[in-house]
C-alpha positions in Angstrom: -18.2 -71.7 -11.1 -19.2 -74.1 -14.1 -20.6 -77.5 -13.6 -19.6 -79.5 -16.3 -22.0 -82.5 -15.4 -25.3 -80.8 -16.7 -26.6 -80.9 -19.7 -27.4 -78.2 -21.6 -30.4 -76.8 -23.2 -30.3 -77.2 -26.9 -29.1 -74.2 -28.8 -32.0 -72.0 -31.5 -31.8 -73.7 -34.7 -29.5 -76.4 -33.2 -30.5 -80.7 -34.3 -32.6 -82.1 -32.1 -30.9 -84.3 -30.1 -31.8 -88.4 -30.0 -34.2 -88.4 -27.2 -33.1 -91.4 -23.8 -35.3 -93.7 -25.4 -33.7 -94.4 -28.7 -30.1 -93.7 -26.8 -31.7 -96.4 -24.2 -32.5 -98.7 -27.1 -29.2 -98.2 -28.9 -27.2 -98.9 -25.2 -29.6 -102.0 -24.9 -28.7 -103.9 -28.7 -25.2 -103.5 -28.1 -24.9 -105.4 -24.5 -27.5 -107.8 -26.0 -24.2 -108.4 -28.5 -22.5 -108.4 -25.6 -23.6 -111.1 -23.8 -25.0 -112.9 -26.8 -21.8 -113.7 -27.6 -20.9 -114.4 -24.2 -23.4 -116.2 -23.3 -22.9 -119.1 -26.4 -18.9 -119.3 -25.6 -19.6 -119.9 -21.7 -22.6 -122.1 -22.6 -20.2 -124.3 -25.4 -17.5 -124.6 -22.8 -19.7 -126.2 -20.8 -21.4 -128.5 -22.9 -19.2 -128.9 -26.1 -15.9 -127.4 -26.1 -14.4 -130.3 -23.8 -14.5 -133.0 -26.6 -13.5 -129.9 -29.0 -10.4 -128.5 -27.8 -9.3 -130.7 -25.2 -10.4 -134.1 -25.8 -7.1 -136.0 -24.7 -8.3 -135.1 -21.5 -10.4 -136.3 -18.8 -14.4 -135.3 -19.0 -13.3 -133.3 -15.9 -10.1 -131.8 -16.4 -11.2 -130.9 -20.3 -14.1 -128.9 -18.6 -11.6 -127.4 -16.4 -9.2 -126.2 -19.0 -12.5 -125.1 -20.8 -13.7 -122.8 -18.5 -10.0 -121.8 -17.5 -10.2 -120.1 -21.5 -12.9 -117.8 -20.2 -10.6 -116.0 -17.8 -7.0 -116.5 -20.2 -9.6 -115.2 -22.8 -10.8 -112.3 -20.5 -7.3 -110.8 -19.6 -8.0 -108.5 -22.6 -10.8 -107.4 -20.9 -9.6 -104.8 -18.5 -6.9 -103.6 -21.4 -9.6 -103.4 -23.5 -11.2 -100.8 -20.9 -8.1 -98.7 -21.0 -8.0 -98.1 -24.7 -12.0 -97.9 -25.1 -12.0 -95.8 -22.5 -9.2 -93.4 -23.4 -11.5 -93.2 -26.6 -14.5 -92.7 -25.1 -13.2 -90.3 -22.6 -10.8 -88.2 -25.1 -12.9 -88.4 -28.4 -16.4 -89.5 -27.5 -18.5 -92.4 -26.4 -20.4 -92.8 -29.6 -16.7 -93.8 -31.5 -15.6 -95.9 -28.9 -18.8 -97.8 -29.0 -18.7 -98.5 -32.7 -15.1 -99.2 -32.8 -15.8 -101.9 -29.8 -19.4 -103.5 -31.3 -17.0 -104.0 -35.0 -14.5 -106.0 -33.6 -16.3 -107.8 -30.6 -19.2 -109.2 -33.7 -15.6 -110.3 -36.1 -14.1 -112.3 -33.2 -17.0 -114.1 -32.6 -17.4 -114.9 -36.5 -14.0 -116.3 -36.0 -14.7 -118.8 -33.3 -17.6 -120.1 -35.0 -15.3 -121.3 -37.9 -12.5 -121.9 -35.9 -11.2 -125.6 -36.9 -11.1 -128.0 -33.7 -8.1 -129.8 -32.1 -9.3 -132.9 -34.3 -8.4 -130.9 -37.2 -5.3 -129.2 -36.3 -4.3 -130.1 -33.4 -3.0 -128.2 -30.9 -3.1 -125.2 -32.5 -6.7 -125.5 -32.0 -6.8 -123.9 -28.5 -4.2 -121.9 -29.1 -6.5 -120.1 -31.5 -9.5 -120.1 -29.6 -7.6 -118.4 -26.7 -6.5 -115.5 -28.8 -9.6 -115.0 -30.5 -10.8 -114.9 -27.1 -8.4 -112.2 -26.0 -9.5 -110.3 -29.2 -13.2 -110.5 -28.4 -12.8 -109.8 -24.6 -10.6 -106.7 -25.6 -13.5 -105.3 -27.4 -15.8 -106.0 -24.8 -13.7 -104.4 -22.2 -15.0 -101.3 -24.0 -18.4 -102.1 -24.2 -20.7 -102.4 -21.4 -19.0 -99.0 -19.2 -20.0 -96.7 -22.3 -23.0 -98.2 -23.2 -24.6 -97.4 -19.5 -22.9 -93.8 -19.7 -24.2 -93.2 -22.9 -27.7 -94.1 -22.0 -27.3 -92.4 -18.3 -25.8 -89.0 -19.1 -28.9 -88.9 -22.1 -31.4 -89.2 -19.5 -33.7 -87.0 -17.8 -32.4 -86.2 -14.0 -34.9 -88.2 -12.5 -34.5 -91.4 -13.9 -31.3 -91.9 -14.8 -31.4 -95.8 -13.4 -34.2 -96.6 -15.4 -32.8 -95.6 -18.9 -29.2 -96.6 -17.8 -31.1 -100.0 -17.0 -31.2 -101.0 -20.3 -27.8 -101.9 -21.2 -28.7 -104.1 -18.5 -31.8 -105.4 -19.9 -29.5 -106.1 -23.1 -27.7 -108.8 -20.6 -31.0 -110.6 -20.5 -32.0 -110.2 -24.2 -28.6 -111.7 -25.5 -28.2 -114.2 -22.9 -32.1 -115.2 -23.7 -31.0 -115.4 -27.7 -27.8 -117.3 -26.5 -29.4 -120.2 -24.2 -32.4 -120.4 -27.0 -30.5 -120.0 -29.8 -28.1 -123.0 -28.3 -31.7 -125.0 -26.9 -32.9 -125.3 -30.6 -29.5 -126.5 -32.1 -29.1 -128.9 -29.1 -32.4 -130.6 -30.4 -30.7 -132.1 -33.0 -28.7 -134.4 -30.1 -25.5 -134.4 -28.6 -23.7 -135.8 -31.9 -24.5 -132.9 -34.2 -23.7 -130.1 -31.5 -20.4 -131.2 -31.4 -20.0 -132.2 -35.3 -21.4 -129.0 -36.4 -24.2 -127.3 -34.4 -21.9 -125.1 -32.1 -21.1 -123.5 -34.9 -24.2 -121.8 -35.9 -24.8 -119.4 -32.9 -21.3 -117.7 -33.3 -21.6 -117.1 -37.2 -25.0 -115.6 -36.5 -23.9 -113.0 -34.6 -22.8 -111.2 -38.0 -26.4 -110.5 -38.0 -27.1 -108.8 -34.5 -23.8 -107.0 -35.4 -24.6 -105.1 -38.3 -28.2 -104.2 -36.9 -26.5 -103.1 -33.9 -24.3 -100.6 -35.9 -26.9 -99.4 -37.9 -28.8 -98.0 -35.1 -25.3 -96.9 -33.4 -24.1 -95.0 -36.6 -27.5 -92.6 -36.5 -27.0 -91.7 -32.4 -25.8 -88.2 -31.1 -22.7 -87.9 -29.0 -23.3 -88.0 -24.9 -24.7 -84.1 -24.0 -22.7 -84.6 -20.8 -19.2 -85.7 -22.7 -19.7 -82.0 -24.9 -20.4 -80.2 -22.4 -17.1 -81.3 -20.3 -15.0 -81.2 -23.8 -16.4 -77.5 -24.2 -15.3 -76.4 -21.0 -11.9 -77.7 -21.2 -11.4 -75.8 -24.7 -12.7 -72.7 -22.8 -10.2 -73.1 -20.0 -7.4 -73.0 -22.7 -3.8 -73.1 -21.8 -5.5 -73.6 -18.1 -6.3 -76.9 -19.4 -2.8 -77.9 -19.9 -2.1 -79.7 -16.8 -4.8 -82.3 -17.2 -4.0 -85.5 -17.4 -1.9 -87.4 -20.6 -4.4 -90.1 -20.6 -7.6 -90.8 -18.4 -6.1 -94.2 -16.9 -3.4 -92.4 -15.8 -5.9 -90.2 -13.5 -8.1 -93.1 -12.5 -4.4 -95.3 -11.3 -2.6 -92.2 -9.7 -6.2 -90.4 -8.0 -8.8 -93.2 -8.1 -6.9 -96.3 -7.0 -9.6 -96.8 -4.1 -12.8 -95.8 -6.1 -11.3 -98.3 -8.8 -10.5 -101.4 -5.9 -13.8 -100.6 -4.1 -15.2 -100.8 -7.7 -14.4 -104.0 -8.8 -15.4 -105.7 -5.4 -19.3 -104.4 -5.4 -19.4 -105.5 -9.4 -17.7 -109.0 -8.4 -21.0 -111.0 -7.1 -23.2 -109.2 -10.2 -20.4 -110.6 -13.0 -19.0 -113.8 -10.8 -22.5 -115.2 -9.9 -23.1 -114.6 -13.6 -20.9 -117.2 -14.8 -21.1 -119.0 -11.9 -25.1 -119.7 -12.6 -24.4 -120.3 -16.3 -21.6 -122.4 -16.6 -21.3 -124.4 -13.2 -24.4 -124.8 -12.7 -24.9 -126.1 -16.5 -22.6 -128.2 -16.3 -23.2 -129.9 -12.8 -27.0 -130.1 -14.3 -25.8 -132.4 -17.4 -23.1 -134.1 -15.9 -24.2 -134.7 -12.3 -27.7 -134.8 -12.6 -29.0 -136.4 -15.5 -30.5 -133.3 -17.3 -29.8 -133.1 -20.9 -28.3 -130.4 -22.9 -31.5 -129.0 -24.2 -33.4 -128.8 -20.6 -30.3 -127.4 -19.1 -30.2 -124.5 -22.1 -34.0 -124.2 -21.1 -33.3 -123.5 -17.7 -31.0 -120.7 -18.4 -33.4 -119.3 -21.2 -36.1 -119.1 -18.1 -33.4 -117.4 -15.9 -32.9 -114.7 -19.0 -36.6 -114.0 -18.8 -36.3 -112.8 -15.1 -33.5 -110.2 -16.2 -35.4 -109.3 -19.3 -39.0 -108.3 -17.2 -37.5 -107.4 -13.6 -34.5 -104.9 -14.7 -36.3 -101.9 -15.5 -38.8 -102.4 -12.6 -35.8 -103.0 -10.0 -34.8 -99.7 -11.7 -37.6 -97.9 -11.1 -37.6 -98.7 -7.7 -34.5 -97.7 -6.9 -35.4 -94.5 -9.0 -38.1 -94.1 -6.5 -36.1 -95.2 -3.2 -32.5 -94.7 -3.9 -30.0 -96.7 -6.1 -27.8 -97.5 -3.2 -30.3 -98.7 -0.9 -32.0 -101.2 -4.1 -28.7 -102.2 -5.0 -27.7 -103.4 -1.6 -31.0 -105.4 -0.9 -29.9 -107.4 -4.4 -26.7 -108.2 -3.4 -27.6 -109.1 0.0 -30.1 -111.5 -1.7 -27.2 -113.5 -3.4 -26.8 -114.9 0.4 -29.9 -116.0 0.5 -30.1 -118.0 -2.9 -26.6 -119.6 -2.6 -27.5 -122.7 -0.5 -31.2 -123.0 -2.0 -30.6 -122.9 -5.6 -28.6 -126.3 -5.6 -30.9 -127.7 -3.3 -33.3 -126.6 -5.9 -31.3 -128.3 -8.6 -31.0 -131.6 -6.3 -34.7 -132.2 -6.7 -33.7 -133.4 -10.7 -37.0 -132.0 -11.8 -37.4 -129.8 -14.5 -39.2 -127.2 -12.0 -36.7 -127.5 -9.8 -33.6 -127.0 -12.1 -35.4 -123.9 -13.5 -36.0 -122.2 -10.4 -31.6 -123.2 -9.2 -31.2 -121.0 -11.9 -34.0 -117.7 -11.7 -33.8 -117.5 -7.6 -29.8 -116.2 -8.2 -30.2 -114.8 -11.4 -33.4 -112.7 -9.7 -31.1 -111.4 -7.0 -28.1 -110.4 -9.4 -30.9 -108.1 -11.8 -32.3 -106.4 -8.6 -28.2 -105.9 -8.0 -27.5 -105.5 -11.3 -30.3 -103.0 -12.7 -28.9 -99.7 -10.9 -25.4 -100.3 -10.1 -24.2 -99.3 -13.4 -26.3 -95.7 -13.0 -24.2 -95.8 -9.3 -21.0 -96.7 -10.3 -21.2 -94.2 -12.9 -21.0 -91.3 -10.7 -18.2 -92.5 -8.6 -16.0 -91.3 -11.2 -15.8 -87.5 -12.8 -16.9 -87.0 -16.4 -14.1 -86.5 -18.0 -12.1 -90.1 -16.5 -16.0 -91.8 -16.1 -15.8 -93.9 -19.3 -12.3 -95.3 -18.2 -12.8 -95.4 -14.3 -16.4 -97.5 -14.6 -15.1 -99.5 -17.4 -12.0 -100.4 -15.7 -14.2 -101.4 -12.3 -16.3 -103.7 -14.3 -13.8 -105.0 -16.5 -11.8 -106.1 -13.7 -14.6 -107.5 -12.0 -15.1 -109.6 -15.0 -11.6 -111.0 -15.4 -12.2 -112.3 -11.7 -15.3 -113.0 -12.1 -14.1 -115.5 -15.1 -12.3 -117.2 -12.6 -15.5 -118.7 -10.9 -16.2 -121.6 -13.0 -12.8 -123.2 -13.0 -12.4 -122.4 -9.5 -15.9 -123.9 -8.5 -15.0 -127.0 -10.8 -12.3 -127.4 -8.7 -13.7 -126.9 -5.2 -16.4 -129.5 -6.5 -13.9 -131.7 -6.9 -11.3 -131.7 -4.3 -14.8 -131.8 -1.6 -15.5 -135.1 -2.9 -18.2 -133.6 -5.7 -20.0 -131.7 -3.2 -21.5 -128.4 -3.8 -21.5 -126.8 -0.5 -18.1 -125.1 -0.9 -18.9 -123.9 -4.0 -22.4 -122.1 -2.5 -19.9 -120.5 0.4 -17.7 -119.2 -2.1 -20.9 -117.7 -4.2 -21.7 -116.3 -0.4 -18.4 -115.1 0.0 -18.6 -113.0 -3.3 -22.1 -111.4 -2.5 -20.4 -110.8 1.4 -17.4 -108.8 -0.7 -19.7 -107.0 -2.9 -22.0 -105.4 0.1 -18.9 -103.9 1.9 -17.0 -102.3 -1.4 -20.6 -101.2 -2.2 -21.3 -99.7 0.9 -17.5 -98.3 1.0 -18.4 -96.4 -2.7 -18.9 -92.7 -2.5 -20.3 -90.2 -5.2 -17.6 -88.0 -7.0 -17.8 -84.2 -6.1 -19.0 -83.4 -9.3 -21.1 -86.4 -10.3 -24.0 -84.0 -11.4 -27.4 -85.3 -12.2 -25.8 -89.1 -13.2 -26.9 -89.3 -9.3 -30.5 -89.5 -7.7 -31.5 -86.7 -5.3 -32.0 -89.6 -2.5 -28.0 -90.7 -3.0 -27.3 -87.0 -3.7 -28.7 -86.0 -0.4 -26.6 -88.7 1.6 -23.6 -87.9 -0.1 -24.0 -84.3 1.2 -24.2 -85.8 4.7 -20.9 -88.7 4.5 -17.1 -87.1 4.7 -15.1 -86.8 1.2 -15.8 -90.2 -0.8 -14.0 -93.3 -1.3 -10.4 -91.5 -2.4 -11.0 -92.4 -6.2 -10.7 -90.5 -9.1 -13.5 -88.5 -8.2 -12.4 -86.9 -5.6 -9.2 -85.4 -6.8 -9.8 -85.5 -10.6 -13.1 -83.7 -10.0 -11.3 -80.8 -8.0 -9.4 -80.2 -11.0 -12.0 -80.1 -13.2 -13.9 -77.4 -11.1 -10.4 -75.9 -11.0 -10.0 -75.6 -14.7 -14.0 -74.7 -15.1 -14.2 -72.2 -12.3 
C-alpha cells in the first residue's frame, strides 16, 4: 500500500527543489505580514481608533465598540479558511498563499487611507468593518498554509523547528507593528490621531511586495504532489472523494476540528488579550503613555522572536505534545502575575506584564502548528488546520471586548479578567490533550508523538480518521 505522506526522492535530471530553509524563510515573511498588519489594527484600536470612529461615545464604550470591530472584522476569518483552503488543498499551497498575501497587504492599504467618522460620518465604521472582513478573509488563508508549507518541506526530524517559523514571523511583524507604532507615537498623542495612524498601514505595500517576490520563486509542497499524484493514479477509483475538502473536514472531522479550535484558543485569545487589554488598561488606568505602552509590547515581540525556534527544538528533541502542554499550562501561571506586574506602574514592571504571558504562549505556540498539522490527512490538512485556527481566532477576537467589559461591570478590577485568561489556558490543555494524530499523518509527526499514537485507541474522530482510510483506500 502507498503512503501518500512521504516525500519523494527527486527524479534524475529533475529541478532541485527549494531546500526547508528558504521554504522556512518564505512561510516566516508572510505571517510577519500577517500579524504586522494585525498587530497595528489591534494596537490603533486601542490607542486611537476610539476618537476615530466612534467619538460620540464614551472613552469606554468607544474602546468597546473598537475592539468589538476586531471580532465583526474577523468573521471572514474562518470563511476565508474554507476558500484558501479548498485552494490550497485542490490546487496547491503555493497559489493559495499568493492569492491570500495580495489581498490581505491591499486591505490594509485601504484602512490606512480610510477617511474617519469626522469626515464622513458614519460611514466611517461602516468602512472600516468591511475592509476588516476583507483583510480577515485573506488571513483566514494565511497562517494554516504557511506552517504546512514550511512543515511538509522539512526534513523528518525537525519538522517543528522549520514549521516554527511562520511562528517566528508572529514575532517579527508584531515587533515591526509595536515599533513601527512606538516611533510615530513620539510625535504625541495629537499627531497619532490627526495623521500618524496612518503611516503603519500604507507601509505595508512595502512588506507586501517583498513578501511576494520571494513567494513567486518557491516550489509547490513535495507532500501536496505526492498526494495529487496518487489520486490521478487511482483514476476513476478516485471518484468518490470528496466535492470539496470542507465538506470532508464538517461531515468526518467535526471533533478533530472542535478539539482544534479549543487547544489554539489560549495561543490566539491571550494574544489579543496581552496586546490590546493590556495596552489599553496600561494608558488609561495606569498612567503609562502611548509610546511606553508600544515599548512594552515591542519587548514582549522580542521574546517570540529568540525563544520560538528554541521551544521548537526542544520539543523536536522531547516531543511536540509534551512542550506544547508545558506552554499552555504556563498561561496559568502568568495570568494573576502579569497584572500585578503591571500594578507596579514602572516601566520594568509593565514590560515584564507583558513578556511573562507572551513567553508562555511562544513555548505553546512554537510546535502546535507542526501538531495540529498532522491531526488532519494531506489531502483535507490545509482546510482542517486552517479552519481550527481560524476559528480559534474569531473567538479569540472576542477577548478584548469581553475583558473590557468584565473590567467594567467588577468595578475596574482585573481579577475576572485574569480568571477568564486562566479559563482559556484550562480549555486549551484538555482539547490539546484530547487531539490525536491522523492514521496517515506521515513524517508531519515526531517519532516521540508517533510512537504514542501507536499506543492510544483510534484518534480524536476528525477528519483524519475517516478521510485518511479513504485515502489509503484509493492509494492501496
Amino acid at each position: 500500500m502507498s503512503q501518500s505522506t512521504g516525500t519523494p526522492a527527486p527524479a534524475a535530471g529533475a529541478p532541485r527543489r527549494s531546500g526547508p530553509w528558504k521554504i522556512a524563510t518564505a512561510a516566516m515573511i508572510g505571517t510577519s505580514v500577517e500579524w504586522y498588519d494585525f498587530g497595528i489594527y489591534a494596537t490603533a484600536a486601542a490607542l486611537v481608533f476610539p476618537e476615530l470612529f466612534f467619538p460620540e461615545m464614551s472613552r469606554a464604550l468607544g474602546t468597546v465598540m473598537s475592539f468589538a470591530t476586531l471580532f465583526v472584522g474577523a468573521l471572514g476569518r474562518p470563511l476565508g479558511a474554507i476558500l484558501f483552503g479548498h485552494i490550497g488543498d485542490r490546487h496547491g499551497r503555493k497559489k493559495a498563499l499568493i492569492w491570500s498575501m495580495t489581498l490581505m497587504g491591499a486591505a490594509t492599504v485601504c484602512i490606512g487611507l480610510l477617511p474617519t467618522y469626522h469626515q464622513i460620518g458614519v460611514l466611517a465604521p461602516l468602512l472600516l468593518v468591511l475592509i476588516r472582513m476583507i483583510q480577515s478573509l485573506a488571513v483566514g488563508g494565511e497562517w494554516g498554509g504557511a506552517v504546512l508549507f514550511a512543515v511538509e518541506h522539512a526534513p523528518p526530524r525537525r519538522k517543528a523547528f522549520f514549521g516554527s517559523f511562520p511562528q517566528v514571523g508572529d514575532g517579527v511583524g508584531y515587533f515591526l507593528s509595536t515599533g513601527v507604532f512606538a516611533l510615530v507615537a513620539l510625535f504625541g498623542h495629537d499627531a497619532l490621531a490627526d495623521w500618524a495612524w496612518r503611516v503603519p498601514f500604507l507601509l505595508s505595500a512595502v512588506l507586501v511586495a517583498v513578501g511576494l517576490i520571494i513567494r513567486r520563486s518557491m516550489d509547490e509542497s513535495p507532500e501536496f504532489e505526492a498526494a495529487r499524484r496518487a489520486e490521478e493514479a487511482a483514476g476513476p477509483a478516485a471518484g468518490n472523494k470528496e466535492s470539496a475538502p470542507v465538506i470532508g473536514v464538517l461531515r468526518h472531522a467535526w471533533k478533530t476540528w472542535l478539539l482544534a479550535t479549543g487547544a489554539f484558543l489560549i495561543t490566539v485569545g491571550g494574544y489579543y488579550i496581552v496586546v490590546t487589554f493590556m495596552s489599553t488598561y496600561a494608558v488609561t488606568e495606569l498612567g503609562f503613555t502611548d509610546a511606553q505602552a508600544a515599548a512594552a509590547g515591542t519587548a514582549a515581540s522580542v521574546v517570540v522572536i529568540v525563544c520560538t525556534p528554541l521551544s521548537a527544538l526542544f520539543a523536536d528533541r522531547y516531543g511536540l505534545r509534551r512542550v506544547t502542554l508545558i506552554g499552555v499550562l504556563l498561561h496559568l501561571v502568568a495570568a494573576f502575575p502579569m497584572f500585578w506586574l503591571a500594578d507596579t506602574r514602572s516601566v520594568a514592571g509593565l514590560w515584564l506584564a507583558m513578556c511573562l504571558p507572551m513567553l508562555a504562549s511562544t513555548i505553546a505556540y512554537a510546535s502546535l502548528g507542526t501538531l495540529a498539522s498532522g491531526w488532519f490527512a494531506p489531502r483535507v490538512r490545509y482546510t482542517g488546520l486552517s479552519m481550527s485556527f481560524q476559528t480559534a481566532g474569531l473567538l479569540g477576537t472576542l477577548a478584548p471586548a469581553a475583558t473590557t467589559w468584565l473590567y467594567s461591570s467588577f468595578g475596574n478590577s482585573w481579577v475576572p479578567v485574569a480568571v477568564a485568561f486562566a479559563a482559556m489556558a484550562a480549555v486549551s490543555a484538555v482539547c490539546l490533550m484530547a487531539c490525536r494524530p491522523a492514521a496517515n499523518a506521515g513524517e508531519s509527526l515526531d517519532a516521540p508523538e508517533a510512537a504514542d499514537a501507536g499506543m492510544l485507541p483510534g484518534g480524536a474522530g476528525g477528519a483524519a480518521d475517516a478521510a485518511s482510510a479513504a485515502d489509503a483506500t484509493r492509494t492501496a
